[in-house]
C-alpha positions, 0 to 999 in steps of 0.5 A, spaced: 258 663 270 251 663 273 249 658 280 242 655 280 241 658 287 235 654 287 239 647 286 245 650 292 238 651 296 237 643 295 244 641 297 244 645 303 237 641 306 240 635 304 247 635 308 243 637 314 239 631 313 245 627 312 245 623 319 252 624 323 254 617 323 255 618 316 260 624 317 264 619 322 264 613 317 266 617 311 270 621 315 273 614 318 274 612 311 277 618 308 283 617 314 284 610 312 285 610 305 289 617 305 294 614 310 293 606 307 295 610 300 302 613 302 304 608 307 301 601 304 301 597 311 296 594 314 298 597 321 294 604 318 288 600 320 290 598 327 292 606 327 285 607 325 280 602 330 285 605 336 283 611 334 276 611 333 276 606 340 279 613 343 274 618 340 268 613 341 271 613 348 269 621 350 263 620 345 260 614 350 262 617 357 259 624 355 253 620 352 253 616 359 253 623 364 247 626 360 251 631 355 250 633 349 255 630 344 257 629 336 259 624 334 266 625 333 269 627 325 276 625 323 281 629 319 285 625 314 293 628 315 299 624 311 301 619 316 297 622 321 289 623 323 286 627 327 279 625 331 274 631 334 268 630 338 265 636 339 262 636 346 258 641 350 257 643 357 259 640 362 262 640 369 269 640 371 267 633 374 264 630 368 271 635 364 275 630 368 271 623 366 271 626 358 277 628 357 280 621 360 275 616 358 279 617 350 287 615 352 283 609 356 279 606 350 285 607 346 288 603 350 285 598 351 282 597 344 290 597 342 292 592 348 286 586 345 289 588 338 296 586 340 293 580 344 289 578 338 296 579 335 299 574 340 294 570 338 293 569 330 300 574 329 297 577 323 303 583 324 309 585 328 307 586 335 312 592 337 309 596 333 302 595 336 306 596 343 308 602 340 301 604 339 299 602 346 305 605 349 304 613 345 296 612 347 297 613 353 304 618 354 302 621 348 294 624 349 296 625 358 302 630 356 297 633 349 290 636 349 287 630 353 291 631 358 290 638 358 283 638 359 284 632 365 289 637 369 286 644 368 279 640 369 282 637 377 285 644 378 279 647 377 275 642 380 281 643 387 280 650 387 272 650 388 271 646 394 
């Protein structure tokens, strides 16, 4: 089998000239219609908006302190989505606001859906507390929550 290298060449120049927001929405989309395939309810979509919510949450407060920051990617998992935003230096101070400003958006993001929820009642409302609810605990004890701690103890430590 012989590769065309000039034509592999070609495909690289044009990946790297694909803006970012394509990658999120593609990305996005990809999470949507894996988890929509497997579980057939429209919850998947409220899942998704939350997620995104969060993930915009640290992609908007890294923007608003000067930090070079990606526009977050979504790994699509079987009843389960993964969002990354990659993030670059920054202080302890901003660390803190970064890594809490996500578990917040999504917080808030669920809390309108659920009121919009009471309001027009498209779906169950326990599902979306849940969402809510698991936002907050859930990213507090995971990996944001890590950040958070580690960033307030390191922050303590240096004065």
């Amino acid at each position: 089998m012989v590769v065309n290298l000039s034509f592999m060449k070609k495909i690289k120049q044009k990946l790297k000239q694909t803006p970012d927001h394509v990658y999120t929405i593609a990305s996005l989309a990809a999470l949507a219609a894996v988890n929509y395939a497997i579980i057939h309810n429209s919850f998947v979509f409220i899942a998704v908006i939350v997620l995104l919510a969060h993930e915009l949450g640290h992609y908007f407060t890294a923007k608003s302190k000067n930090i070079e920051v990606n526009l977050p990617i979504f790994i699509p998992l079987p009843f389960l989505g993964i969002g990354l935003t990659k993030v670059g230096f920054q202080t302890f101070e901003d660390q803190q606001a970064i890594a809490i400003s996500g578990p917040i958006y999504g917080f808030i993001t669920a809390l309108l859906i659920l009121l919009l929820n009471i309001l027009y009642n498209f779906t169950s409302s326990l599902p979306i507390i849940f969402l809510a609810i698991t936002e907050l605990v859930f990213n507090f004890i995971g990996s944001d929550g890590k950040k958070y701690r580690e960033a307030k103890r390191r922050n303590a430590s240096c004065i």
